[in-house]
Backbone atoms as SQL, in Angstrom:
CREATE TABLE atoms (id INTEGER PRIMARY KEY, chain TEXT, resi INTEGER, resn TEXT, atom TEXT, x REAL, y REAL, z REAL);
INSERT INTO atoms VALUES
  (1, 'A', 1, 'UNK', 'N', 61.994, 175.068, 92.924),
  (2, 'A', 1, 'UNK', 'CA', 62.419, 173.957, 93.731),
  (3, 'A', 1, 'UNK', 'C', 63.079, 174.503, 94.996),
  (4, 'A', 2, 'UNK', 'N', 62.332, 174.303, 96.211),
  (5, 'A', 2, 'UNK', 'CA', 63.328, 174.241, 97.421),
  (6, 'A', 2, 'UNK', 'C', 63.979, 173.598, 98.257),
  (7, 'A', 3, 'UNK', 'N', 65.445, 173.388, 98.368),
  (8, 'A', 3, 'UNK', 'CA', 66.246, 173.005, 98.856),
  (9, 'A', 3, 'UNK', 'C', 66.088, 173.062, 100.272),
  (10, 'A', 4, 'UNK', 'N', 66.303, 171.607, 100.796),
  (11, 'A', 4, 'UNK', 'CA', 65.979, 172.003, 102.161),
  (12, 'A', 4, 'UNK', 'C', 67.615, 171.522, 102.636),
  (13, 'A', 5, 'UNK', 'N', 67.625, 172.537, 104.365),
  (14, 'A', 5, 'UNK', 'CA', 69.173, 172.274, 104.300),
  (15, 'A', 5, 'UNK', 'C', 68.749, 170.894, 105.941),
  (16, 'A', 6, 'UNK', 'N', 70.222, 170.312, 105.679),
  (17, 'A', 6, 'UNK', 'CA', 69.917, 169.458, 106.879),
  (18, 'A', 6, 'UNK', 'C', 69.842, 169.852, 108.177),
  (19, 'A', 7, 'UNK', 'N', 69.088, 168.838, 108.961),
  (20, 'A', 7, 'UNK', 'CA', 68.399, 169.534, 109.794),
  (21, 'A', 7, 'UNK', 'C', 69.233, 169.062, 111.180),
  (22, 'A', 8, 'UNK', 'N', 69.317, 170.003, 112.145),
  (23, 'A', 8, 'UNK', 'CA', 70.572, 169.925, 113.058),
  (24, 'A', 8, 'UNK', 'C', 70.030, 169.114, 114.639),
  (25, 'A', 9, 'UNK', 'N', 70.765, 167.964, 115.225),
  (26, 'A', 9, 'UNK', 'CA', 69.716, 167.628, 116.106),
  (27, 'A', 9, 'UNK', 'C', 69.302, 168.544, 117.412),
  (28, 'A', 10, 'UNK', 'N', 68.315, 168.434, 117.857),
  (29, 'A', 10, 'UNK', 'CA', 68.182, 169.396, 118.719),
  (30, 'A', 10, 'UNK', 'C', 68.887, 169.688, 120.282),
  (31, 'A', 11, 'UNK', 'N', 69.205, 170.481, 120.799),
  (32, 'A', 11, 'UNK', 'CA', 69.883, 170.032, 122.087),
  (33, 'A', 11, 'UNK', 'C', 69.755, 169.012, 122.848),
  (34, 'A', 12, 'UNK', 'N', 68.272, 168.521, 122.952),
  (35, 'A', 12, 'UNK', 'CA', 67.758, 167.179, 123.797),
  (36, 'A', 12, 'UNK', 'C', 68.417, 166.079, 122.825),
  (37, 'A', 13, 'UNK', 'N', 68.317, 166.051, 121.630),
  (38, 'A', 13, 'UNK', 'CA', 68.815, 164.773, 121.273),
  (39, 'A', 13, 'UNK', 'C', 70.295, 164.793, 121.099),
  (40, 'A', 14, 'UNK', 'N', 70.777, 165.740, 121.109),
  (41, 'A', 14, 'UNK', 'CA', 72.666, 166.074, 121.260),
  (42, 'A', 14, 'UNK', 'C', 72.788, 165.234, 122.261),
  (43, 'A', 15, 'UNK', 'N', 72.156, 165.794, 123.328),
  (44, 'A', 15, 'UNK', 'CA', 72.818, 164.836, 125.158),
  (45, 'A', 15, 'UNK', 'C', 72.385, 163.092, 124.546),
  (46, 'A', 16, 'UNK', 'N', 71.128, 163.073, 124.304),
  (47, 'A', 16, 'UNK', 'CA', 70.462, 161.618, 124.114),
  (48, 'A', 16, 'UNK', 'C', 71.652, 160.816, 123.521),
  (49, 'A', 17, 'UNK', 'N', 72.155, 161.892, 122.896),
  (50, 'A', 17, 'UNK', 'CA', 73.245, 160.792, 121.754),
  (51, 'A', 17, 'UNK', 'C', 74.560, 160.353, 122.502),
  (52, 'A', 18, 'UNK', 'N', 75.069, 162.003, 123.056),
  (53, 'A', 18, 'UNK', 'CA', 75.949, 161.831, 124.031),
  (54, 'A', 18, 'UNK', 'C', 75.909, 160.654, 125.442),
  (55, 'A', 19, 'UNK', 'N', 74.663, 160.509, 125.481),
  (56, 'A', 19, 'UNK', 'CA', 74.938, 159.868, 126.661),
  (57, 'A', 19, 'UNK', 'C', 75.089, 158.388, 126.414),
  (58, 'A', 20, 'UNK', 'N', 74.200, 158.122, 125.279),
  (59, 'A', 20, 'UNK', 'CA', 74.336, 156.965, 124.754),
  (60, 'A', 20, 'UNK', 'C', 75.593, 156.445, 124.973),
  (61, 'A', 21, 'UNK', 'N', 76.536, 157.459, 123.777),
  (62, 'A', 21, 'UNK', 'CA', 77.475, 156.983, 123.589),
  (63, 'A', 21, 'UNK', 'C', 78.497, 156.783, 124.756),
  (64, 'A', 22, 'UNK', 'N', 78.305, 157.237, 125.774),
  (65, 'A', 22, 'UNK', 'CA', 78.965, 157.281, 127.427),
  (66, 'A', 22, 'UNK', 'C', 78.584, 156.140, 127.839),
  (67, 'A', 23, 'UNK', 'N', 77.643, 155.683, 127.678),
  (68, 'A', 23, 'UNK', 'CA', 77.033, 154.375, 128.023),
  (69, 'A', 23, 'UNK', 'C', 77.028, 153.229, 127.802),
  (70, 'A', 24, 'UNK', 'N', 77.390, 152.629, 126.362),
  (71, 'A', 24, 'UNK', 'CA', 77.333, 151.844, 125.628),
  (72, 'A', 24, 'UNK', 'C', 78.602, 150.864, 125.641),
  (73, 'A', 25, 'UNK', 'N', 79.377, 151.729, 126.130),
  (74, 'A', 25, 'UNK', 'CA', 80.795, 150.455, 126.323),
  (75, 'A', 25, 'UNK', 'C', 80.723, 148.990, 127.119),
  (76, 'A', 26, 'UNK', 'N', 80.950, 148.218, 127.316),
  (77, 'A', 26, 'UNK', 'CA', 80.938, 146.704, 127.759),
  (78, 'A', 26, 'UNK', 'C', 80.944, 146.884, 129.444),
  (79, 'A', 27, 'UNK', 'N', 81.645, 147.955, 130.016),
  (80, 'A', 27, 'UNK', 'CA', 81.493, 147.529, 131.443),
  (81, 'A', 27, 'UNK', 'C', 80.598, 148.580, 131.953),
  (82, 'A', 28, 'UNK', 'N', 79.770, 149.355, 131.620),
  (83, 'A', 28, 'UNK', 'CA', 79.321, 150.636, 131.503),
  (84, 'A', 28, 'UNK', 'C', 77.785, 149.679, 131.055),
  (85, 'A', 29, 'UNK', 'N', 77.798, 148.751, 130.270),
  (86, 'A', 29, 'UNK', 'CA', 76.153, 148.325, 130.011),
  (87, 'A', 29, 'UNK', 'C', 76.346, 146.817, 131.013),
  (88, 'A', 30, 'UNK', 'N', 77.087, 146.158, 131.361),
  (89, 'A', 30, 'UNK', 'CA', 76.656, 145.170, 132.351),
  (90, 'A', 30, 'UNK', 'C', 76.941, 145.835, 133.637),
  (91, 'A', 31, 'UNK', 'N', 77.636, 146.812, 133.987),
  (92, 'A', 31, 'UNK', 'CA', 77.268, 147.349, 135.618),
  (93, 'A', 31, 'UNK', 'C', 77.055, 148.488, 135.718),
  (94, 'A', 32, 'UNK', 'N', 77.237, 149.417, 135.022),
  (95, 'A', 32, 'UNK', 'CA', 76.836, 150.775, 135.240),
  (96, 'A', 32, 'UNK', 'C', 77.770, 151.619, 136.443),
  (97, 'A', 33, 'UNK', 'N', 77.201, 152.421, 136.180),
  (98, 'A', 33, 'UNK', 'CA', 78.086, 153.396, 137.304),
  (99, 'A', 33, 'UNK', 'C', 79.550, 153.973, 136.784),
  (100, 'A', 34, 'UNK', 'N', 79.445, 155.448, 137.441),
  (101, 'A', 34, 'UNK', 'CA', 81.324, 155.614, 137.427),
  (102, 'A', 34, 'UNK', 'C', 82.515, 154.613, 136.776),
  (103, 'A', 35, 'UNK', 'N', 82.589, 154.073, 137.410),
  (104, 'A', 35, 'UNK', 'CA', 83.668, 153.193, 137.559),
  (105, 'A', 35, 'UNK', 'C', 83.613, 152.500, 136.274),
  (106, 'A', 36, 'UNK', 'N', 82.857, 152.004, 136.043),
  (107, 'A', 36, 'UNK', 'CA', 82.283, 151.363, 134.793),
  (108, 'A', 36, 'UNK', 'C', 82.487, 152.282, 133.495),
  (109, 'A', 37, 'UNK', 'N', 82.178, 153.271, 133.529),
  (110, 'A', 37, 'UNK', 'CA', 82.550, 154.247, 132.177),
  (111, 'A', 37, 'UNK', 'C', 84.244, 154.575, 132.222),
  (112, 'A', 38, 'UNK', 'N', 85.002, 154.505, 133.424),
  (113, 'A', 38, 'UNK', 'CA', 86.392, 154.588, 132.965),
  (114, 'A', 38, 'UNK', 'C', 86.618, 153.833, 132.701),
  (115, 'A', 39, 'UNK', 'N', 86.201, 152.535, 133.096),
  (116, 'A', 39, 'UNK', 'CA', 86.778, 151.427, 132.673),
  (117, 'A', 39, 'UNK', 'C', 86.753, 151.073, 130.848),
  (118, 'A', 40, 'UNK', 'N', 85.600, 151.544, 130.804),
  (119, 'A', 40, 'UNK', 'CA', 85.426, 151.498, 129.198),
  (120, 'A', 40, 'UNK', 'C', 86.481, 152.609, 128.377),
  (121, 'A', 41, 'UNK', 'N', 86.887, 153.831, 129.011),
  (122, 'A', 41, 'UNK', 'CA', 87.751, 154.561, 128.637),
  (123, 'A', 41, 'UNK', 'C', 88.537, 154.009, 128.558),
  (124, 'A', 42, 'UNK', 'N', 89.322, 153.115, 129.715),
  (125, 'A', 42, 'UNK', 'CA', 90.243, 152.356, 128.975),
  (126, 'A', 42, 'UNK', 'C', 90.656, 152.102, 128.038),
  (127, 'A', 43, 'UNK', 'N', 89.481, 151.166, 127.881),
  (128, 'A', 43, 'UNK', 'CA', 89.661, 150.377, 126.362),
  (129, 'A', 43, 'UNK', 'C', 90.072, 151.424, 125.055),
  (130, 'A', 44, 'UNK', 'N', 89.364, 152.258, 125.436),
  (131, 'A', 44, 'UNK', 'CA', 89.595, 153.224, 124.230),
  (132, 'A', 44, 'UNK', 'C', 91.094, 154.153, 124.112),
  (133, 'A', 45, 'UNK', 'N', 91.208, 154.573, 125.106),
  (134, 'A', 45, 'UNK', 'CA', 92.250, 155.314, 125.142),
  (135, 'A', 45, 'UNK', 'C', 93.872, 154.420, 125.633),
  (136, 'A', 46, 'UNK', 'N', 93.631, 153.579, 125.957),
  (137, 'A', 46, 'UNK', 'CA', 95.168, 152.328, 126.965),
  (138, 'A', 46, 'UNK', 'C', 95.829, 153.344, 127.982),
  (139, 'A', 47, 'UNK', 'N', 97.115, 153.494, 127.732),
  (140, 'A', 47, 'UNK', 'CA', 98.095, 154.167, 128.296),
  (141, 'A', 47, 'UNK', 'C', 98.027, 155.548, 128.462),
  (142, 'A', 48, 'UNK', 'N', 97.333, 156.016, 127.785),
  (143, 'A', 48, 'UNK', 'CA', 97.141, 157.926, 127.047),
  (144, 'A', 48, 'UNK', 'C', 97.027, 158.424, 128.358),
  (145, 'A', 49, 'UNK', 'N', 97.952, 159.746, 128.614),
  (146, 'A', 49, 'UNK', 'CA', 97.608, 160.237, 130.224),
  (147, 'A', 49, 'UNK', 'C', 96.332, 161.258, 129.690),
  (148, 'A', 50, 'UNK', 'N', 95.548, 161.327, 130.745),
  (149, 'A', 50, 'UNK', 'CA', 94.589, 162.183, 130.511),
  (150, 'A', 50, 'UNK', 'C', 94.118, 162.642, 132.164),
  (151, 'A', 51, 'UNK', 'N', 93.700, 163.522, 131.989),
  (152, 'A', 51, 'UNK', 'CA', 92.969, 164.788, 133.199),
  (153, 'A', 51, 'UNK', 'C', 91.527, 163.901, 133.616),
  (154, 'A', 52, 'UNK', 'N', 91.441, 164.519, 134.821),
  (155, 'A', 52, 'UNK', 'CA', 90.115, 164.403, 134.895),
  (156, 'A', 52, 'UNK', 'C', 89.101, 165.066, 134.506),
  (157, 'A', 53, 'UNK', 'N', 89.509, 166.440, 133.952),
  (158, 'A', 53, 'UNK', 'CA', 88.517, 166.775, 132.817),
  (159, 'A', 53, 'UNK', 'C', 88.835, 166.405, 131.610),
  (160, 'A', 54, 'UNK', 'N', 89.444, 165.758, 131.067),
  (161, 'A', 54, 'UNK', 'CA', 89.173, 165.114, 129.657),
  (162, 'A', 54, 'UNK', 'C', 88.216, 163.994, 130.209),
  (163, 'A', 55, 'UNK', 'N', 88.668, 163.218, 131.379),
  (164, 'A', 55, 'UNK', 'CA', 88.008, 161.881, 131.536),
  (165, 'A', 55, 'UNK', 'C', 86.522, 162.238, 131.304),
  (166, 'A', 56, 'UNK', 'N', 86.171, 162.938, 131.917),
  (167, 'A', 56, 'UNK', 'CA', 84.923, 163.359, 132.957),
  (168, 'A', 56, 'UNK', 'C', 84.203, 164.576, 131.334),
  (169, 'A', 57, 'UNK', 'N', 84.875, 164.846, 130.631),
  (170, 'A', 57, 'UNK', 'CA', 84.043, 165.203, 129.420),
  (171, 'A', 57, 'UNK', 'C', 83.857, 163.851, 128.472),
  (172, 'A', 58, 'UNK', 'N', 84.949, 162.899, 128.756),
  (173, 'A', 58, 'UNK', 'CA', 84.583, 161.821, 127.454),
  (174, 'A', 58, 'UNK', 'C', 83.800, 160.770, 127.847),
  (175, 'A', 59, 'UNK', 'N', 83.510, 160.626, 129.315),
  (176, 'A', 59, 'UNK', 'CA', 82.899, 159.963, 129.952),
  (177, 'A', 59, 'UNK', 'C', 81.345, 160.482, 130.083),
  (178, 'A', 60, 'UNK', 'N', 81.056, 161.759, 130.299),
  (179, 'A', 60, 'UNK', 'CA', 79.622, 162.246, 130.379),
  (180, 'A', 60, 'UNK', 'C', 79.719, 162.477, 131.703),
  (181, 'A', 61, 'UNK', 'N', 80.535, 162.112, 132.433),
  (182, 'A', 61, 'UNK', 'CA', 80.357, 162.363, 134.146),
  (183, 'A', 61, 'UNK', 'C', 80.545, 163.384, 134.693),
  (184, 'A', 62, 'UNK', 'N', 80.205, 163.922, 135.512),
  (185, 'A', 62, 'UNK', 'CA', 80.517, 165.017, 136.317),
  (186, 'A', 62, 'UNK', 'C', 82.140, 165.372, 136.477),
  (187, 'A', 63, 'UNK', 'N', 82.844, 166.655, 136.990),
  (188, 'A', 63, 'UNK', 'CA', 83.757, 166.498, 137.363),
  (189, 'A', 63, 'UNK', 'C', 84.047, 165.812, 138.592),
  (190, 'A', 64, 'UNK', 'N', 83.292, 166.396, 139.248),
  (191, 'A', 64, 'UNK', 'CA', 83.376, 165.574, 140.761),
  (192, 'A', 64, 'UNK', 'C', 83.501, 164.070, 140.628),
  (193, 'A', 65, 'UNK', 'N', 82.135, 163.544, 140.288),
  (194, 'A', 65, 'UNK', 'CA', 82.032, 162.216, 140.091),
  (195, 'A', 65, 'UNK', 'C', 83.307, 161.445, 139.509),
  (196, 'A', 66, 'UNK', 'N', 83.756, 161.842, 138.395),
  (197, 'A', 66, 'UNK', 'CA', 84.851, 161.576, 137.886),
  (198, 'A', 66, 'UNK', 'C', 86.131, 161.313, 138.924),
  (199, 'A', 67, 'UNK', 'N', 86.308, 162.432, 139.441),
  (200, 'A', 67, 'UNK', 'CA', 87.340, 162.360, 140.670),
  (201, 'A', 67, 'UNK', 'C', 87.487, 161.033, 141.467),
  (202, 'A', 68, 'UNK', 'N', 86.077, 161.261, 141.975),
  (203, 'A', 68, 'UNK', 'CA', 85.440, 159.958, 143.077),
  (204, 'A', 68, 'UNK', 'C', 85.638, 158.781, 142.009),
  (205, 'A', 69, 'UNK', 'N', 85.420, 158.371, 141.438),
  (206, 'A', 69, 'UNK', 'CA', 85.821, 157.083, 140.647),
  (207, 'A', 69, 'UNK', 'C', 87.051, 157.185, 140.228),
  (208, 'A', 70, 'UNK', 'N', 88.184, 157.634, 139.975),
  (209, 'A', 70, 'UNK', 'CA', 89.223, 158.096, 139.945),
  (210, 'A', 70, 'UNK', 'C', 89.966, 157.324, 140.803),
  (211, 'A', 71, 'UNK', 'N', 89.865, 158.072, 142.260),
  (212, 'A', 71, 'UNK', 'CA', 90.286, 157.497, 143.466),
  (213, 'A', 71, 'UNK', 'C', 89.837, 156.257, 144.044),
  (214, 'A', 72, 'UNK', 'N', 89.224, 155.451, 143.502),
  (215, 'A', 72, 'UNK', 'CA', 88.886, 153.934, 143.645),
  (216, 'A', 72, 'UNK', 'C', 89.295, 153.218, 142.841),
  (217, 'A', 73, 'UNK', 'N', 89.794, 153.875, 141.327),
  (218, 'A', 73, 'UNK', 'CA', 90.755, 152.786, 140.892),
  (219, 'A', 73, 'UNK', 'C', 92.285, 153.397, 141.121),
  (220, 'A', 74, 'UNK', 'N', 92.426, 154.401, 141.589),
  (221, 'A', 74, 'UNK', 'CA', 93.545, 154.357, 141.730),
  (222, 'A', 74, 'UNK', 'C', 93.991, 153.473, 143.252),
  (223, 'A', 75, 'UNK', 'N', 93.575, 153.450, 144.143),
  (224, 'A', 75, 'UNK', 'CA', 93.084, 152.422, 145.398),
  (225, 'A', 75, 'UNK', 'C', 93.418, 151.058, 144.916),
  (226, 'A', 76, 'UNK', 'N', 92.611, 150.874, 143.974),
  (227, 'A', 76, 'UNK', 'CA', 92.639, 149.246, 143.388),
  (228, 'A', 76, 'UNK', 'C', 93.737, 148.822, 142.332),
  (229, 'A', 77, 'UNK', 'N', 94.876, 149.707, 142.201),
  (230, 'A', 77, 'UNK', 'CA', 95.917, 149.644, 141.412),
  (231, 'A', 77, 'UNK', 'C', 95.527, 149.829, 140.141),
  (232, 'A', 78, 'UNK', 'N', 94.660, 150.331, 139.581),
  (233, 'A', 78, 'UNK', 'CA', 94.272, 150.455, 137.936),
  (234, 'A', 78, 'UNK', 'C', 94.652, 151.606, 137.123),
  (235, 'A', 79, 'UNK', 'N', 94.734, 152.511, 138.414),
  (236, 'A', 79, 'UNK', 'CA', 95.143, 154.164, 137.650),
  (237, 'A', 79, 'UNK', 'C', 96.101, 154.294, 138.648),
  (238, 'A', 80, 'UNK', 'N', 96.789, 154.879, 137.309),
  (239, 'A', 80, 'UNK', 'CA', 98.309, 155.963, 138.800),
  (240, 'A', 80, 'UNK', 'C', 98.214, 157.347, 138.013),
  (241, 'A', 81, 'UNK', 'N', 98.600, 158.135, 138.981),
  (242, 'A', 81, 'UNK', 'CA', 98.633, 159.818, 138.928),
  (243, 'A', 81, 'UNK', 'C', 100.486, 159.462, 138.293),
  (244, 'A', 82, 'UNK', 'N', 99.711, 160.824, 137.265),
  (245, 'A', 82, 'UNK', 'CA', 101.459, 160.596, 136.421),
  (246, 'A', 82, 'UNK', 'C', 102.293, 161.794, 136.812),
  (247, 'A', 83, 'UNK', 'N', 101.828, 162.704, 136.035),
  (248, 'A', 83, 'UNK', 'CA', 102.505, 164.103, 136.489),
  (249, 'A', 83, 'UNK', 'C', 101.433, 165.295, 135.819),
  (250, 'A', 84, 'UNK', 'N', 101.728, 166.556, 136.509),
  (251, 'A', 84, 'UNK', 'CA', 100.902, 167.799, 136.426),
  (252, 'A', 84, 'UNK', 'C', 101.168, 168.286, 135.040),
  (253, 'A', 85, 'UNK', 'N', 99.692, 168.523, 134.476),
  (254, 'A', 85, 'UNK', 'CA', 99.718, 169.104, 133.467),
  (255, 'A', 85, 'UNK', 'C', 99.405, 170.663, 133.720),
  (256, 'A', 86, 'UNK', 'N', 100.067, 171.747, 134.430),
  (257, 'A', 86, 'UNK', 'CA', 99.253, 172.788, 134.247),
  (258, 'A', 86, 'UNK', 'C', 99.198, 172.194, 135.744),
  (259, 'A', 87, 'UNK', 'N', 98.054, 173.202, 136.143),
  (260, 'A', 87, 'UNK', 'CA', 97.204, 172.674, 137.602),
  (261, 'A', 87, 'UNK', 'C', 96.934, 171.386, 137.516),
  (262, 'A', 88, 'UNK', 'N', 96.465, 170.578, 136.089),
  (263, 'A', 88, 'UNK', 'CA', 95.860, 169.585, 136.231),
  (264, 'A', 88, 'UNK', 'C', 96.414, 168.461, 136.677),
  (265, 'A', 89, 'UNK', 'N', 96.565, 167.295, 137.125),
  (266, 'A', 89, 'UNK', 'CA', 96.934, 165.812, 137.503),
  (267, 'A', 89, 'UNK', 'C', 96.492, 165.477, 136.472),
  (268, 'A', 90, 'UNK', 'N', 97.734, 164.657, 135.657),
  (269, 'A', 90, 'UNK', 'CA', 97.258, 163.868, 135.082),
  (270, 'A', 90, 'UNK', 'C', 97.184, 162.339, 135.445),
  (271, 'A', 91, 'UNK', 'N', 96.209, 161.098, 135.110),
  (272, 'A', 91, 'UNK', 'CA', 96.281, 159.997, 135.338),
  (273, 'A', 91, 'UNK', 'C', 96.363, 159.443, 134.143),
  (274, 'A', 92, 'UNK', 'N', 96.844, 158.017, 133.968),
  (275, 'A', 92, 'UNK', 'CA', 97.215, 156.731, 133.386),
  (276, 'A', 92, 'UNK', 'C', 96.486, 155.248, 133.861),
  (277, 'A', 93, 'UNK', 'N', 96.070, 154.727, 132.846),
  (278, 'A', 93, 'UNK', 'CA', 95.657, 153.289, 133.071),
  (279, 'A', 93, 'UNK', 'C', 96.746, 152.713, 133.277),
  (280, 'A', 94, 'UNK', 'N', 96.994, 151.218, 134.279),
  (281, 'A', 94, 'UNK', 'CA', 97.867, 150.268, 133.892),
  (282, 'A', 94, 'UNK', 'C', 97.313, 149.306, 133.073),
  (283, 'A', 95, 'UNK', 'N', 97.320, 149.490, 131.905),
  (284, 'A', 95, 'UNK', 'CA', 96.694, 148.072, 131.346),
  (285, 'A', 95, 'UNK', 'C', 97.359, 147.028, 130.815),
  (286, 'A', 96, 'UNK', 'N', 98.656, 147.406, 131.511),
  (287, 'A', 96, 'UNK', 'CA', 99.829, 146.085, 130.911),
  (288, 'A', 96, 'UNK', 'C', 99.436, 145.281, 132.733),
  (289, 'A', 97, 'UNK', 'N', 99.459, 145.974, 133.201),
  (290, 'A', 97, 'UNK', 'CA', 99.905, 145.316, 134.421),
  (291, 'A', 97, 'UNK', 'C', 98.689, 144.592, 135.089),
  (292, 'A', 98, 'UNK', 'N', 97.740, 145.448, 135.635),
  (293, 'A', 98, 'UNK', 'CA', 96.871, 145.133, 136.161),
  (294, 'A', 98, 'UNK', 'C', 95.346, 145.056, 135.398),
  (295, 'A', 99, 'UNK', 'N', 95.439, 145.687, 134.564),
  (296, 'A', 99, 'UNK', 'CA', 94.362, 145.986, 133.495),
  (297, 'A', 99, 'UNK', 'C', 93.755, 145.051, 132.162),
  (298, 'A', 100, 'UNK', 'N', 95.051, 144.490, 131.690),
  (299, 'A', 100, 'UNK', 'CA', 94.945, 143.807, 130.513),
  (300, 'A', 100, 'UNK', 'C', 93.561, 142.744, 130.364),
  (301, 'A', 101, 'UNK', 'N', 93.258, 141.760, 131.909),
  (302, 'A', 101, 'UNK', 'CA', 92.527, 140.910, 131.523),
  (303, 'A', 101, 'UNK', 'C', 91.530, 141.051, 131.483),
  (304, 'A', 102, 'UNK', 'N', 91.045, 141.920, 132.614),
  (305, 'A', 102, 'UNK', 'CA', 89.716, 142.779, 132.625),
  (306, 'A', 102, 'UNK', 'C', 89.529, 143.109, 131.304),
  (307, 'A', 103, 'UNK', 'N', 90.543, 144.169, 130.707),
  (308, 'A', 103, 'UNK', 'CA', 90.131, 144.981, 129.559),
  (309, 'A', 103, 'UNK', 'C', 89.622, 143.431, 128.190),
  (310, 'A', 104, 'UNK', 'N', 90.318, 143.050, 128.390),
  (311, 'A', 104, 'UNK', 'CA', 90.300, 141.843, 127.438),
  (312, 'A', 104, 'UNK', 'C', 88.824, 141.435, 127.221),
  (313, 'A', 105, 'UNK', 'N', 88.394, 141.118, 128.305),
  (314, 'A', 105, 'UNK', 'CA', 87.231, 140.645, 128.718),
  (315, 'A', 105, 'UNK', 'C', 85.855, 141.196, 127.619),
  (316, 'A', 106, 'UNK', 'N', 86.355, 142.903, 128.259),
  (317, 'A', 106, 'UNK', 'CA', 85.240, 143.791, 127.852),
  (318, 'A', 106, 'UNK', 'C', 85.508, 143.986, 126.773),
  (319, 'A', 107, 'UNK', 'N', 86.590, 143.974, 125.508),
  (320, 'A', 107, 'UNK', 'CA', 87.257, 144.191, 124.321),
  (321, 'A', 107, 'UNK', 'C', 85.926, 142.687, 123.471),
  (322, 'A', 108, 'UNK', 'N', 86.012, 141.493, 124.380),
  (323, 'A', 108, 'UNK', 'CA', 85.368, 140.911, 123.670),
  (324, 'A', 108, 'UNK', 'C', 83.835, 140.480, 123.667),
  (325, 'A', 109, 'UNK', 'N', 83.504, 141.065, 125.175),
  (326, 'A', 109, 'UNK', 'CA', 81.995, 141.070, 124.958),
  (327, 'A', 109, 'UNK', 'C', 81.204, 142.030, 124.114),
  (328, 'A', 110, 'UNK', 'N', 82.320, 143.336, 123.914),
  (329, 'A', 110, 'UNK', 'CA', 81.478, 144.509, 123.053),
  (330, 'A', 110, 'UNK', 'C', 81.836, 143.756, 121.383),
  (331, 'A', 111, 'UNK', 'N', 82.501, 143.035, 121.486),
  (332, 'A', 111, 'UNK', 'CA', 82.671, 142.581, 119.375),
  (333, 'A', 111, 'UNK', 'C', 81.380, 141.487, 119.645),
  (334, 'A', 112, 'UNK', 'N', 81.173, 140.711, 120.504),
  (335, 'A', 112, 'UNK', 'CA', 79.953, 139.674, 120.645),
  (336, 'A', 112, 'UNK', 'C', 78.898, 140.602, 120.657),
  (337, 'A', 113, 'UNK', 'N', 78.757, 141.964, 121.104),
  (338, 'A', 113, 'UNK', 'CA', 77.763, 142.212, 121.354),
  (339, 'A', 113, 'UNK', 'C', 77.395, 143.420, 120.515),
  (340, 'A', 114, 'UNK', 'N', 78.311, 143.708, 119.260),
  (341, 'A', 114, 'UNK', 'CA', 78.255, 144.498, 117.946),
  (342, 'A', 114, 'UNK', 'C', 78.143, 143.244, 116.763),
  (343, 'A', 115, 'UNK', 'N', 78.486, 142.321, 117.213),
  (344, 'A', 115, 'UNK', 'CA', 78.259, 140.845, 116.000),
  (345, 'A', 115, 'UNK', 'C', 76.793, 140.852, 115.921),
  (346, 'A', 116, 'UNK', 'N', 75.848, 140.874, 117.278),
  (347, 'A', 116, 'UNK', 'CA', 74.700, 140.367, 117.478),
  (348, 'A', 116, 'UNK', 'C', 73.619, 141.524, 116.067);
């Protein structure tokens, strides 16, 4: 009898999955773009300070890109720069302040749209 061992996905379908999952959040599948995948970070993370390389690895985005969307919500009052981690900047959602209803929004189109 041979045992077969499980089988590991292949690099192409690693990203496939990854990106999926970068993708799939509520403001990230009705508009797409940058901006749209932090916004879904949000939801996931609230208050949590994080880098723009954490963002920009949990997001799938570039570093750069990351940056550049970064600086448009921080523009639009959604993110503030907290303090240096290291070299790094860290940023913060406001999602008490400016964030909550938006986030709300997308909190309930993704349960409507995991119900379906």
């Amino acid at each position: 009898m041979v045992m077969e061992t499980p089988k590991r996905p292949t690099p192409e379908k690693q990203i496939d999955e990854q990106e999926e999952y970068a993708t799939r959040g509520p403001f990230a599948s009705i508009f797409g773009g940058s901006v749209a995948r932090l916004l879904d970070q949000a939801l996931i993370v609230g208050k949590m300070e994080q880098t723009i390389a954490i963002l920009a690895d949990s997001t799938n985005l570039s570093y750069k890109t990351t940056k550049e969307a970064l600086e448009k919500l921080v523009k639009m009052g959604f993110v503030t720069p907290t303090r240096k981690l290291g070299n790094a900047q860290a940023y913060q959602f406001q999602v008490e302040n400016h964030l909550s209803g938006l986030l709300a929004c997308g909190a309930e189109f993704q349960r409507q749209r995991t119900d379906l």
